[in-house]
C-alpha positions in Angstrom: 57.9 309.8 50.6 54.7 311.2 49.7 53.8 314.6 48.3 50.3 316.5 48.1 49.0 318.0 45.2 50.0 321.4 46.1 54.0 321.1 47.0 54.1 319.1 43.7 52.5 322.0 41.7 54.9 324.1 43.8 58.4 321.9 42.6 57.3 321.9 39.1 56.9 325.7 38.9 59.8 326.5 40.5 62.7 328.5 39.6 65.0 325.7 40.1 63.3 323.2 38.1 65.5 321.8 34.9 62.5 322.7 33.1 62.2 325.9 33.4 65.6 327.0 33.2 66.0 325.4 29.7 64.1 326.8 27.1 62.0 324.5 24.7 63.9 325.6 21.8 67.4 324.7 22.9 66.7 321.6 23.4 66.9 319.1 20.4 64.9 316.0 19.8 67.6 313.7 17.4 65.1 312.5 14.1 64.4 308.6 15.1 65.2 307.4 11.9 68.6 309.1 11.2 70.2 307.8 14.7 71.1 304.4 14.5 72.9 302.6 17.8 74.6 299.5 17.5 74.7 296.9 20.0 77.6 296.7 22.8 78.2 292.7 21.9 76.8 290.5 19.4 73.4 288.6 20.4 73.6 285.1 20.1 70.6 283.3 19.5 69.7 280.7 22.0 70.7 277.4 21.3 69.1 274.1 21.6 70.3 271.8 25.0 71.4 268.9 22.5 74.2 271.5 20.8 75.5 272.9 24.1 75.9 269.7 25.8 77.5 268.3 22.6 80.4 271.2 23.1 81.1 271.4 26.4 81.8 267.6 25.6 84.0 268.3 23.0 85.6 271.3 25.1 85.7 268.9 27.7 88.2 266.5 25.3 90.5 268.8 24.6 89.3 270.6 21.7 89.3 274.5 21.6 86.5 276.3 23.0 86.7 278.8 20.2 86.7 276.3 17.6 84.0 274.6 19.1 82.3 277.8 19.4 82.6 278.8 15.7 81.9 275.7 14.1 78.2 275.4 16.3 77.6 279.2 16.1 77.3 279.2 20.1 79.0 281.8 22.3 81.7 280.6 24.6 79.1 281.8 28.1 76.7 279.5 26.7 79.5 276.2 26.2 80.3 276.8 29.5 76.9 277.5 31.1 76.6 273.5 29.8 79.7 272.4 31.1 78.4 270.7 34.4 75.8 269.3 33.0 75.2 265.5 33.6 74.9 264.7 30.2 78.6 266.0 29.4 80.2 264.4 32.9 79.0 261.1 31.9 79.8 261.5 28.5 83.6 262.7 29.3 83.7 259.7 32.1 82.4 257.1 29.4 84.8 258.4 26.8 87.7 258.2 29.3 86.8 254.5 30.3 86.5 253.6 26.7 90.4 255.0 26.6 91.7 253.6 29.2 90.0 249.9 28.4 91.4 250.5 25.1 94.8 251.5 26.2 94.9 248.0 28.6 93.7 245.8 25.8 96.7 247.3 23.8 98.7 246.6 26.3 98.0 243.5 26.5 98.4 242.5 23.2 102.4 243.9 23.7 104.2 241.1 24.4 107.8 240.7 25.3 108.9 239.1 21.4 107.2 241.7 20.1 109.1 244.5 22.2 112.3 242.4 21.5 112.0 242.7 17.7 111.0 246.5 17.9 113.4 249.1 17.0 114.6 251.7 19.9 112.3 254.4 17.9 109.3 252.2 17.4 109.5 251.4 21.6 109.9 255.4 22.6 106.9 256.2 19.8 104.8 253.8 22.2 105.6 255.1 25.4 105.2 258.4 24.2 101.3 257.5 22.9 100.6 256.0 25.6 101.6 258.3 28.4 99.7 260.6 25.6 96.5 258.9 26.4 97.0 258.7 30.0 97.7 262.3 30.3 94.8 263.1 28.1 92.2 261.1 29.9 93.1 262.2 33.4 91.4 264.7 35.1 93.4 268.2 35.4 93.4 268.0 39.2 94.7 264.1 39.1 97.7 265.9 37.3 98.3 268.8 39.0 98.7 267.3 42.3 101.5 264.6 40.8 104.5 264.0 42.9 108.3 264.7 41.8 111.6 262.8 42.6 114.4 265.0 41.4 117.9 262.3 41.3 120.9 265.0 42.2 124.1 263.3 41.0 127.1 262.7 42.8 130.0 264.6 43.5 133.6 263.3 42.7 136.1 264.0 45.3 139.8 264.3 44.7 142.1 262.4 47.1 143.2 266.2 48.6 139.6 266.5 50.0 140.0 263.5 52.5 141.3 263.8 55.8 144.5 261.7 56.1 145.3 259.8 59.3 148.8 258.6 60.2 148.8 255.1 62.2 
């Protein structure tokens, strides 16, 4: 919308003008130097690529993001803003190949003497590492979409419960 010259000498001597109902000297100007405004969040300064890709692989791991984010000085917007990055999928795909290749070769060293001269504690403290490891180096929808048996046990009948048949 476009005004002439004359309709917007008219609005700003009007009546109904803000500024001309207020008078000048009810209106305060706050001294610049006495009002000081603090920021609504903290500002943090922008990080180099090496540092976020570095956390969102170490988030990625299974360390805290808020540990992560205090120990780097990074925000936790700007670990995740690098968490797709191809940098950190290969490097949390390598690490988990490295597990798992690591987890077969121990395996493979466990042979059956070995299992038969190991104490009941020593063989649950090795299933419980290594189902440790698998869990850990899965991916979070491999795990949520596992499948469950539940084993309901029998129930015991007395001899009143059957049906008795004279031949």
């Amino acid at each position: 919308m476009f005004i002439t010259h004359e309709e917007m000498q008219r609005r700003l001597e009007s009546a109904k003008n803000l500024k001309n109902i207020i008078p000048e000297k009810s209106v305060r100007v706050p001294n610049s130097g006495s009002v000081r405004h603090e920021p609504m969040h903290k500002i943090t300064p922008a990080a180099p690529k090496e540092v976020k890709i570095l956390a969102a692989s170490l988030v990625g791991l299974g360390e805290k993001t808020k540990t992560v984010c205090k120990e780097l000085g990074l925000s936790p917007k700007q670990v995740y803003s690098a968490k797709n990055a191809e940098q950190v999928v290969n490097t949390l795909d390598r690490v988990r190949e490295l597990a798992l290749t690591k987890t077969l070769i121990a395996l493979g060293l466990m042979t059956d003497d070995k299992f038969e001269n190991a104490s009941l504690k020593d063989l649950s403290a090795v299933a419980s590492n290594l189902s440790r490891v698998y869990e850990k180096t899965g991916t979070r929808e491999n795990i949520s979409n596992t499948v469950q048996f539940i084993v309901h046990s029998p129930q015991m009948k007395s001899l009143g419960q059957y049906q008795v048949l004279d031949v």
